[in-house]
TORRO-204909 format. One line per 5 residues: number of its first residue (from 1); their letters; for each residue x, y, z of C-alpha. Coordinates in Angstrom, 1 decimal. Each point is the difference from the previous one (the first is absolute). Last residue first. Layout:
NUM) A) X,Y,Z; ... .
This chain:
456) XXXXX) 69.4,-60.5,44.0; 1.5,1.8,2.8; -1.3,-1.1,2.9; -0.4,1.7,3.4; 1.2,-0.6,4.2 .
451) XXXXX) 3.3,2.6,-0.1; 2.1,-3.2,-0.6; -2.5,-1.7,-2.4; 0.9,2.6,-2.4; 3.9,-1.5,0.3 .
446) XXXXX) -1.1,-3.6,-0.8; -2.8,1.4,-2.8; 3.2,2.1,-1.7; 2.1,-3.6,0.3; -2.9,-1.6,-1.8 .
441) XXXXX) -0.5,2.3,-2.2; 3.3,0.4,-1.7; 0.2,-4.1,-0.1; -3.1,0.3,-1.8; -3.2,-2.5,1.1 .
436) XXXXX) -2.0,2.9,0.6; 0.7,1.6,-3.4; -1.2,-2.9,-1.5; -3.0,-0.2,1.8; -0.7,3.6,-0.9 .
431) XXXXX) 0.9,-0.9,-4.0; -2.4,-2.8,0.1; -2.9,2.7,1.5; 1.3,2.4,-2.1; -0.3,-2.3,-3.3 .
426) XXXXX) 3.7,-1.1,-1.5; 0.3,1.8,-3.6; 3.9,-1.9,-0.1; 1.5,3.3,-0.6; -2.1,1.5,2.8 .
421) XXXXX) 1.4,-2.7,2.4; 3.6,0.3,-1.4; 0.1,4.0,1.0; -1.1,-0.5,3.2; 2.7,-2.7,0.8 .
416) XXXXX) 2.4,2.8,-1.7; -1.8,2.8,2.3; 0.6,-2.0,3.9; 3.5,-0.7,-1.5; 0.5,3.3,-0.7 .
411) XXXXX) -1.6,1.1,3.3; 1.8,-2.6,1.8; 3.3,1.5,-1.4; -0.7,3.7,1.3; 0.1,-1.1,3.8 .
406) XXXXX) 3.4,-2.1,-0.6; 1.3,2.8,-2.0; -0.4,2.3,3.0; 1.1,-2.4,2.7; 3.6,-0.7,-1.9 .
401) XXXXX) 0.1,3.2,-1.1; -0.1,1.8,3.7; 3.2,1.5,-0.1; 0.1,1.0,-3.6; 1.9,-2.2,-2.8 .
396) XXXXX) 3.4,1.8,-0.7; 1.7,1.9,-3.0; 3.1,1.1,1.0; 1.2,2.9,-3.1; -3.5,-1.2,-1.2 .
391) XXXXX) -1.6,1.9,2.4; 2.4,3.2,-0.6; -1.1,0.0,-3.2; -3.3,0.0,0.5; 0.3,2.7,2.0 .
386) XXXXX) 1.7,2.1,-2.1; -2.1,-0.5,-3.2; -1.3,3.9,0.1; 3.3,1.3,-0.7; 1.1,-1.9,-3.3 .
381) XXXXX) -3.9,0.4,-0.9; 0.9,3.7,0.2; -3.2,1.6,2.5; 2.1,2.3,2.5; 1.7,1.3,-2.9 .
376) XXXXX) -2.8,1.2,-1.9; -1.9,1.3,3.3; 3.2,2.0,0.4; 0.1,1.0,-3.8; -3.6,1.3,-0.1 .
371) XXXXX) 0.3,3.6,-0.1; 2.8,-0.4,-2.4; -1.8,-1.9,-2.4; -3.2,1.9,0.0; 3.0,3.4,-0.7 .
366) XXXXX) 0.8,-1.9,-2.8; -3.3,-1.1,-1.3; -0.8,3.3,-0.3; -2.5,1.7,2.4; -4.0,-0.2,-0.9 .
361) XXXXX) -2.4,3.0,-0.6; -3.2,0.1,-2.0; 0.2,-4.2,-1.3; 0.8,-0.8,3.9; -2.6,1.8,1.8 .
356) XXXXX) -2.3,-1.1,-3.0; 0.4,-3.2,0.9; -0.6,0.8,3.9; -2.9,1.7,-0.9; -1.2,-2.6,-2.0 .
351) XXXXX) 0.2,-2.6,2.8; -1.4,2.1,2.4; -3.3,0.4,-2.5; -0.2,-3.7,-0.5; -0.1,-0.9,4.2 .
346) XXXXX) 0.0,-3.6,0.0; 2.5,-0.5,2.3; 1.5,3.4,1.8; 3.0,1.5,-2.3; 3.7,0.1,1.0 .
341) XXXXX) 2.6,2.0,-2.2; 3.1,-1.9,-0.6; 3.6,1.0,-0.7; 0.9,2.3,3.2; 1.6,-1.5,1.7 .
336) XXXXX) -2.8,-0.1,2.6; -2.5,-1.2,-2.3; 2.2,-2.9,-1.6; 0.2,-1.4,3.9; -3.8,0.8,0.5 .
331) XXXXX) -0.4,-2.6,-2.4; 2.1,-2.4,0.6; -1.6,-0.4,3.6; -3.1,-0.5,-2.2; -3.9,2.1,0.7 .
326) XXXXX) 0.1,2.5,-2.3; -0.2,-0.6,-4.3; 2.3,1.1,-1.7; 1.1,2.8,-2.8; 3.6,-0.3,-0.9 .
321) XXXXX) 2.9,1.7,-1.1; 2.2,-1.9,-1.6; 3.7,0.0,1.8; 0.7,-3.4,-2.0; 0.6,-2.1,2.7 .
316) XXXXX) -2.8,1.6,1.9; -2.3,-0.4,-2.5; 0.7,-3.6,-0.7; -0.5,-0.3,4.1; -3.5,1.1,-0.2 .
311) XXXXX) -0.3,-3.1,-2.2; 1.4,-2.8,2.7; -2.7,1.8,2.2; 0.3,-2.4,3.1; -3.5,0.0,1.5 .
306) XXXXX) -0.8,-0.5,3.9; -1.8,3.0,0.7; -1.2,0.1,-3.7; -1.7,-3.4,0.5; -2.1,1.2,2.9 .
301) XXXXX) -1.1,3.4,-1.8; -0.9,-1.4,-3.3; -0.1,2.4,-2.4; 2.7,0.2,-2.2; 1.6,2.5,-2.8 .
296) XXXXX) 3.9,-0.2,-1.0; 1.0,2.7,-2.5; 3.1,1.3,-1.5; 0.1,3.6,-1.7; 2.0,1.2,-3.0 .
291) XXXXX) 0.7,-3.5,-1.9; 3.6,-0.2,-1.9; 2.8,-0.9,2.7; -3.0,-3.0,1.5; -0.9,-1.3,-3.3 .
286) XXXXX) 4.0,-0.7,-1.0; 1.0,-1.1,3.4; -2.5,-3.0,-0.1; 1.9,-1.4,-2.8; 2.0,-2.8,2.5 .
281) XXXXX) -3.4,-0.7,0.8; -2.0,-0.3,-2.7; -3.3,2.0,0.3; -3.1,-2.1,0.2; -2.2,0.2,-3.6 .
276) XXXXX) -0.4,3.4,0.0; -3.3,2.2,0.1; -1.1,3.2,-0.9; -2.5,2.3,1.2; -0.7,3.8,-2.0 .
271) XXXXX) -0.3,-1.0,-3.9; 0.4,-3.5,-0.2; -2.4,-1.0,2.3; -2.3,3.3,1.3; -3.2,-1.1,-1.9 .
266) XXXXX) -1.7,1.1,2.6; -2.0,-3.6,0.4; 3.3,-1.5,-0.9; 2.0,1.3,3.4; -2.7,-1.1,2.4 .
261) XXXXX) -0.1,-3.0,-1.5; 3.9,-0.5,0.4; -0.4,1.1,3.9; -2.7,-2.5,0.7; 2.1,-2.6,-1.5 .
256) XXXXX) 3.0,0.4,1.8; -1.7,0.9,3.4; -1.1,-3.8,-0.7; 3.4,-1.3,0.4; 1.4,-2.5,-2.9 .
251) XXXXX) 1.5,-3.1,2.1; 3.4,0.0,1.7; 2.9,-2.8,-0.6; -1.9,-1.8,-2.1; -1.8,2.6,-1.9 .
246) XXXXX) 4.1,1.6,-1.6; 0.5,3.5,-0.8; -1.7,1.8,3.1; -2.8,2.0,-1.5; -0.7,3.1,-1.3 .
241) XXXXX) 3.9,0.6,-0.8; 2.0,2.9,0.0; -3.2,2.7,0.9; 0.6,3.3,-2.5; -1.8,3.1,0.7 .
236) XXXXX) 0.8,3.0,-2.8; -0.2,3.3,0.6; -0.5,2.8,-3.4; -3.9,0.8,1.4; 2.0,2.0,2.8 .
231) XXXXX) -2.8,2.3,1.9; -2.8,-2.0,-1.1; 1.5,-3.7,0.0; 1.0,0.8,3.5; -3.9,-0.2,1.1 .
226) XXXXX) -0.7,-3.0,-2.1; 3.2,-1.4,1.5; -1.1,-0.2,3.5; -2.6,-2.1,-1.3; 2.0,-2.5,-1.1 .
221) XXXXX) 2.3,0.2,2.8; -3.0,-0.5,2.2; -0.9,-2.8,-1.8; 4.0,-1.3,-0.3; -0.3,-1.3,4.0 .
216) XXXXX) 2.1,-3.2,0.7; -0.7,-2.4,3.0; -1.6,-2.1,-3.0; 3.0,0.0,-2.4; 1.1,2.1,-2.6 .
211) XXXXX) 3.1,-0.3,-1.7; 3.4,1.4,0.8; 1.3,3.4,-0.4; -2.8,2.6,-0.7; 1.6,2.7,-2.1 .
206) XXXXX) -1.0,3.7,-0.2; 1.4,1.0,-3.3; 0.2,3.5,-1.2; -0.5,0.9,-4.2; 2.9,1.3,-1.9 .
201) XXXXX) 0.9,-3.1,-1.5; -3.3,-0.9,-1.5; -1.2,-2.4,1.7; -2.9,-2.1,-2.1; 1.6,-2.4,-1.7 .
196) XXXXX) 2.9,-1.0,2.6; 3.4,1.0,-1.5; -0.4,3.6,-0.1; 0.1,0.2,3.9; 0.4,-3.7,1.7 .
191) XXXXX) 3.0,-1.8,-0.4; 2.6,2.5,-1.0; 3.8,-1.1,0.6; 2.2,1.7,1.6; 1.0,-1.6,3.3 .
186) XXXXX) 0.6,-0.2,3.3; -1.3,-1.0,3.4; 1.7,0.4,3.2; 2.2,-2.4,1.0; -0.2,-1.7,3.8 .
181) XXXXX) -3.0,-1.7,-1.2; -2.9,0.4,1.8; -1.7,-1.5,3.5; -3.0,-1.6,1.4; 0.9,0.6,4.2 .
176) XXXXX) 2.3,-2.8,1.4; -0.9,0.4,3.9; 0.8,-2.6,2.1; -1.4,-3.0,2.9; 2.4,-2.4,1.6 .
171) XXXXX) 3.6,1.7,0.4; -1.5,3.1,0.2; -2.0,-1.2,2.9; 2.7,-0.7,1.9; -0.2,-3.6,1.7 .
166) XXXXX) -2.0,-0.7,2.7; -3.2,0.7,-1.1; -0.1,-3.3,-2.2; 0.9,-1.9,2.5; -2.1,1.3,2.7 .
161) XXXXX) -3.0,-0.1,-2.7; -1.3,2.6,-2.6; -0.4,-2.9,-2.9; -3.3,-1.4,1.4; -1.8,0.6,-3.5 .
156) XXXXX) -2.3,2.2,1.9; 3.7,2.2,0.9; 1.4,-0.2,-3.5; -3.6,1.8,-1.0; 0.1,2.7,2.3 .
151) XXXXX) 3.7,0.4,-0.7; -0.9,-0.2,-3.9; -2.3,3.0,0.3; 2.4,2.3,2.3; 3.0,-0.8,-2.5 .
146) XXXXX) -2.3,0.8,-3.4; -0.5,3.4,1.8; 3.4,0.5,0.1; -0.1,-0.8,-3.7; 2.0,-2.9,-2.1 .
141) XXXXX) 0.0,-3.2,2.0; 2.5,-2.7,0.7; -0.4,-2.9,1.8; 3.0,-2.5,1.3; -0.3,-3.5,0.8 .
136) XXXXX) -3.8,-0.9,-1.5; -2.0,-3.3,-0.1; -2.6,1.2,2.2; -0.3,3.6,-1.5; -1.0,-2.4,-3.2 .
131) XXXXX) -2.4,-2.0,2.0; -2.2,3.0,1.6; -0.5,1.1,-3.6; -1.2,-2.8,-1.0; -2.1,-0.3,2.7 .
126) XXXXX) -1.2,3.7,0.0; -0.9,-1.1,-4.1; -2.0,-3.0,1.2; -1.9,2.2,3.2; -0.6,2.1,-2.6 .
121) XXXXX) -1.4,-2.6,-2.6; -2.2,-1.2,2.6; -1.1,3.5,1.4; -1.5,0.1,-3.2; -2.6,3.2,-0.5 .
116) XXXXX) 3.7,2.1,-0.5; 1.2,-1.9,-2.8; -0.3,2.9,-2.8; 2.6,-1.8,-1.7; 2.1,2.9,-1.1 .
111) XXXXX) -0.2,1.8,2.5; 0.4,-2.7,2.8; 2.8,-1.2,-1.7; 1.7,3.2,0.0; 0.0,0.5,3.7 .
106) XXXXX) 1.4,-3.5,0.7; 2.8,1.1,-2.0; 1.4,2.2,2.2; 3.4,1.4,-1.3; 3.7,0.1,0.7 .
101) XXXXX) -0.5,-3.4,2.0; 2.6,-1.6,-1.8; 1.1,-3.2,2.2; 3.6,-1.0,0.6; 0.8,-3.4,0.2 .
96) XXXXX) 2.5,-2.2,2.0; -0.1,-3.4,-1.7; -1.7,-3.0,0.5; -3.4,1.1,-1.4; -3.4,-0.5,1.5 .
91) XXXXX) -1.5,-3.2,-1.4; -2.8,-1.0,-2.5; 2.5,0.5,-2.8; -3.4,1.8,-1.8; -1.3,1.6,3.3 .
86) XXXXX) 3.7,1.3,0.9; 0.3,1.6,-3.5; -4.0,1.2,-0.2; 1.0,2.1,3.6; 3.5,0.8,-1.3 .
81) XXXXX) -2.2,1.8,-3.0; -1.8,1.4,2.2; 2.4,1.7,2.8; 2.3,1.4,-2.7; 2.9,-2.3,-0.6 .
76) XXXXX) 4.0,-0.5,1.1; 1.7,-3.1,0.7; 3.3,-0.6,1.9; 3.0,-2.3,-1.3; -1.1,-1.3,-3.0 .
71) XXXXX) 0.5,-2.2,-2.4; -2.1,-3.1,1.3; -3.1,3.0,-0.6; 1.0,0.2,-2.7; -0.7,-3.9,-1.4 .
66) XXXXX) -3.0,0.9,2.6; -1.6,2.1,-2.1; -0.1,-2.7,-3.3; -0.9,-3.0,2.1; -3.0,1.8,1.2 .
61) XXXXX) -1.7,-0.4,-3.8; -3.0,1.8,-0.2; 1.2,3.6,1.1; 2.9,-0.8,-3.0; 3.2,1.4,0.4 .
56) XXXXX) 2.6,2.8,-1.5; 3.3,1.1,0.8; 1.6,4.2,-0.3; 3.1,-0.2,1.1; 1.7,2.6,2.2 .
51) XXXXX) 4.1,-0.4,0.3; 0.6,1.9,-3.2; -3.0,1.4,-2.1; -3.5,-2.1,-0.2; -1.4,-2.3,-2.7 .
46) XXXXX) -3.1,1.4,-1.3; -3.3,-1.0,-0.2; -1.0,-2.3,2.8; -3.6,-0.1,0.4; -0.7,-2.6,2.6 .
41) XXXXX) 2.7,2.0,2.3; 3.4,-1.0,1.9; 2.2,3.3,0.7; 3.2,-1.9,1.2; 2.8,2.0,1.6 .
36) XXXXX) 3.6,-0.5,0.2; 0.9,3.3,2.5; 2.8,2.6,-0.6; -2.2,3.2,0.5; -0.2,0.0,-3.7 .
31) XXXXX) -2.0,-3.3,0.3; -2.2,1.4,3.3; -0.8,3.3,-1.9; -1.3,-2.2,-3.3; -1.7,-2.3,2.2 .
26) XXXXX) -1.8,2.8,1.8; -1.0,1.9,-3.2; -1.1,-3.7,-1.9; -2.2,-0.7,3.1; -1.4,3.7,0.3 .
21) XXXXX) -0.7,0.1,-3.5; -1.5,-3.6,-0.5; -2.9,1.5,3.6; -0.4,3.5,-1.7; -0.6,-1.3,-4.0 .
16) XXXXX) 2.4,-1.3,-2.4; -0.2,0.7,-3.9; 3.6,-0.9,-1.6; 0.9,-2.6,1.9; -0.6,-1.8,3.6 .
11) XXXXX) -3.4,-1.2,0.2; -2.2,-0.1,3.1; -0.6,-3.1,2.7; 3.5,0.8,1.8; 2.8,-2.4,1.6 .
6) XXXXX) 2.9,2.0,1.3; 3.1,-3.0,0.4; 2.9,1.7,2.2; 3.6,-0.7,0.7; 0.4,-2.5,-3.0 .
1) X) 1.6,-3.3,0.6 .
């Protein structure tokens, strides 16, 4: 029986993005910590390394989830994708589970769907949302300000009760910031300067970790460039992927595209702008010891209150500095050791002053790297898992579980019967009678007619 089962909707392998880095991170800490984990994915590429193996399923086929599932003691998932695993077993799970709040996903959606003229699909995606905090035990987060946001939302889910507020809140709610590896990186090897046609090995990199998605802002870095361009014509700007390296996991962004026509009407691919076909991980190191300057450009402002910069974390692992956009509790962290400079969004002549900054007059690597050890330290994976580990040391359902499952469970039956109307094309005035004759309904209707309405 392993100690923990961490079920995630990304690949684990050579090319993993934030959410498959985190999980593979935290079940590599937990599995050196002593514990037998199970990283469960739909895209399982490699094995694992002593007690954490790495197991695959099948979103179609439940069956396949819940052979692991049986082979676990306490479950582990980001709030969505334990959302789509409760709505596809059509039940809450039986074990104590900790949910992975460490970033706001709601946010994203909205950005990339454009969904704000449908208060339908909001109210769906609060509702989902609102079911996942529901089948929780333990919560963890990975910014302060993170913490304030998911109170306000435990307490709308009805989680902030005299049960639950009786206990210490440590023991219900944590921190586990995005973390790095407890090595730094190493090696020789060149990857970029002399080996990519068009760097010469004396020219400066500025590299873009990651790809470009719609919260994402590579205009302005675009057209901060023109300016650098004419005070250092021999930098480079190299993104490590355009888009995420696999459509069914995330779709192509359109800041992707406009970006890639902006770069061919100047004629700038190939010669200034260079792309890479996602980064392997394990190889990451290599890119990181040989660019000049990091960037990480946005523009949101709501979403970079909230975001978790896996990326801005590269450069601090590495001691690169950095040139980033304002507005993350990451951030201002890089800025006051020293490693980032902070630039207002879309502000193209800040952001070439702050590269420029950097190309004119930047500190070793070495004396980055000492500045930073104490931020370092603080943010080892080994370090950052501490919680979790102490969680699954005595891992136990929350006080008010029983209630809060039962709350979330006719939701997901409430969306399964849903979800078998639609797939049998039933008309909305069938589907409403249908819906009225639902056991769900019914008991919903019994406790409406309480406070003198109807629900349906």
């Amino acid at each position: 029986m392993a100690d923990l089962l961490i079920i995630t909707h990304e690949h684990i392998g050579s090319r993993m993005a934030g959410p498959g880095i985190r999980a593979w991170e935290i079940a590599k800490s937990l599995a050196r910590a002593g514990f037998e984990v199970l990283l469960a994915t739909p895209y399982p590429e490699i094995s694992g390394e002593g007690t954490l193996s790495v197991v695959g399923f099948m979103w179609e086929d439940p069956a396949s989830l819940e052979r692991w599932l049986r082979s676990a003691r306490a479950v582990m998932a980001t709030g969505p994708v334990l959302s789509r695993v409760v709505h596809r077993l059509r039940k809450p799970l039986e074990q104590p589970t900790i949910v992975d709040l460490y970033y706001v996903p709601e946010i994203e959606i909205v950005l990339l769907s454009s969904i704000s003229s449908s208060p339908f699909l909001i109210d769906l995606f609060v509702e989902e949302t609102l079911t996942y905090l529901r089948c929780g035990d333990f919560f963890v987060y990975a910014t302060e300000r993170q913490r304030d946001f998911w109170l306000g939302a435990l307490w709308m889910a009805g989680r902030l009760n005299e049960r639950t507020l009786a206990l210490d809140l440590e023991r219900w709610i944590a921190r586990v910031p995005m973390g790095i590896p407890d090595d730094p990186p190493r090696g020789e090897k060149r990857v970029l300067k002399g080996v990519i046609p068009g760097i010469r090995p004396e020219d400066k990199v500025v590299l873009w970790m990651g790809g470009i998605w719609e919260w994402t802002d590579p205009m302005t870095l675009g057209e901060a460039m023109e300016h650098v361009l004419r005070h250092h014509p021999e930098v480079r700007l190299v993104f490590g992927a355009v888009h995420h390296y696999d459509e069914r996991v995330v779709p192509p962004m359109s800041r992707a595209a406009q970006f890639l026509r902006w770069c061919q009407e100047r004629d700038w691919l190939g010669r200034y702008v260079f792309f890479l076909d996602w980064i392997p991980y394990e190889q990451r190191g290599l890119y990181l010891l040989e660019a000049d300057i990091g960037v990480s450009l946005h523009d949101h402002p709501l979403e970079s209150r909230y975001a978790v910069r896996a990326r801005s974390l590269d450069y601090l692992w590495a001691s690169l500095p950095c040139v980033l956009s304002a507005g993350d509790e990451l951030a201002d962290l890089l800025q006051a050791y020293g490693l980032a400079r902070l630039v207002p969004t879309r502000d193209p002549r800040a952001v070439a002053e702050a590269l420029l900054s950097w190309l004119e007059e930047s500190p070793s690597r070495e004396q980055l790297a000492r500045r930073t050890l104490p931020l370092r330290d603080q943010l080892r994976w080994s370090v950052v898992v501490r919680p979790v580990e102490a969680f699954l040391r005595d891992p136990q359902f929350a006080p008010d579980a029983s209630f809060a499952r039962g709350r979330a469970s006719y939701w997901i039956e409430l969306r399964a019967e849903n979800d078998r109307l639609r797939a049998e094309n039933i008309g909305l005035r069938e589907y409403l009678e249908a819906a009225r004759r639902g056991r769900i309904v019914r008991v919903l209707n019994r406790i409406y007619r309480i406070w003198g309405r109807s629900f349906l």
